[in-house]
N, C-alpha and C positions, 0 to 999 in steps of 0.2 A: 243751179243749186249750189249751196256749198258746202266745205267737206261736213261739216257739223250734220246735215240734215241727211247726205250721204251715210255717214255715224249711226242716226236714229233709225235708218231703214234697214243696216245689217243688223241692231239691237231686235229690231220688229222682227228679220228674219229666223222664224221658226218652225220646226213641222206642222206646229198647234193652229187650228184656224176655228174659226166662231161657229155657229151653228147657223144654216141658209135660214133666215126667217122668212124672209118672200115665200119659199116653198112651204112652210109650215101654212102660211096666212092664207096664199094663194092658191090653193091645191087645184080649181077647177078653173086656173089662168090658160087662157089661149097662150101657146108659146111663140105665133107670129109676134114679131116685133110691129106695133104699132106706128102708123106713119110713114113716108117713105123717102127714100137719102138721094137726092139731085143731085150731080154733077154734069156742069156743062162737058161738052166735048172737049178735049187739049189734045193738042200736041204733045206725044211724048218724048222729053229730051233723057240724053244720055248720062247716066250718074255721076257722080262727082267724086273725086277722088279724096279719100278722108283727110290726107293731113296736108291736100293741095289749098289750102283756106286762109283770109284774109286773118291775119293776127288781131286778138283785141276780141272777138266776138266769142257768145258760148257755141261748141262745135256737139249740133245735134244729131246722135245715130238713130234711124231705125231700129225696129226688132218685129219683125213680120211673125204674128202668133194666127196657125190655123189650127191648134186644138190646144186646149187646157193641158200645161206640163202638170205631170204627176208629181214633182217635188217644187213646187212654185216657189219655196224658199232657197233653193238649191240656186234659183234663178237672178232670184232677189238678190240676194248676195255675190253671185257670179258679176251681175249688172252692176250695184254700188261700189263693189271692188274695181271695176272697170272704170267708172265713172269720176272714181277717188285719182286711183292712178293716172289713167289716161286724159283727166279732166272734160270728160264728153257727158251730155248728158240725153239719156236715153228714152224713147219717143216708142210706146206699144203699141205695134198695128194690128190689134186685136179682129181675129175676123169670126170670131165668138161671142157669143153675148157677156160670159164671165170668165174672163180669165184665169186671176189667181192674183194676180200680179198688181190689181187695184190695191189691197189692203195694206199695201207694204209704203204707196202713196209715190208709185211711179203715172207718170201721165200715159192716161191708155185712150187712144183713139180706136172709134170702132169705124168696120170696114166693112161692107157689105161681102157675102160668099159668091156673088155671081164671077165670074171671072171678068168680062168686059167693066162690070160697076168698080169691082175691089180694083183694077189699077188705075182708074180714072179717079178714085178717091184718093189711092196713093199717092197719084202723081198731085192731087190737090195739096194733099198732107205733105209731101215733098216740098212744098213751093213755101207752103205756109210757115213749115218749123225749119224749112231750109236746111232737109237732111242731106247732111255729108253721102252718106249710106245706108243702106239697106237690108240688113241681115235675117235669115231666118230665123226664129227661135229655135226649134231642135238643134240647131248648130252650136248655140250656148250651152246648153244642157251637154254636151260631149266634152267640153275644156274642163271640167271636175269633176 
């Protein structure tokens, strides 16, 4: 991403967010998720050191989300402030159905809650956006 769109996401970041219309629509939705998330077996290797990385490439962080933060824009803006500076750009390992963190127009991957499923998808999501790192989200919510 670049900084312009970095720009547009701390603009977007507000308290204010829209009204769930799924929930208004849907009120007698089954809340199992439809369908089901395959990952073959891997091997898991060992993380990778953030700023040990091949120059010239974008440098992708995780952000490991296991419940909806209570100020999603607190987060948003923690992130593109992150992103601006440190020129990283950040990858949401969402293991919730809705985070917060979609509307602001960060890439959010979802991850199954089982424990064996969610790191066999990680390490999928690892390979795939080729994350430096791994962070938890409540960890970000503590730096402001």
């Amino acid at each position: 991403m670049t900084s312009d769109l970095w720009f547009e996401i701390l603009s977007r970041a507000s308290p204010n967010r829209p009204e769930p219309l799924d929930d208004l629509i849907n009120e007698d939705r089954d809340a199992k998720p439809l369908g089901k998330v395959i990952f073959p077996n891997m091997r898991l290797a060992p993380s990778l050191m953030l700023w040990d990385r091949e120059p010239g490439g974008p440098v992708h962080i995780g952000v490991r989300v296991h419940e909806p933060p209570e100020t999603p824009y607190r987060i948003a803006r923690l992130l593109a402030a992150a992103a601006m500076e440190r020129e990283v750009f950040p990858v949401i390992l969402s293991r919730v159905d809705y985070c917060g963190l979609e509307r602001f127009g960060f890439r959010v991957e979802r991850v199954p809650e089982e424990a064996a499923a969610a790191q066999a998808a990680e390490e999928e999501i690892r390979k795939y956006w080729d994350l430096a790192i791994i962070i938890d989200g409540h960890e970000i919510g503590l730096l402001g």
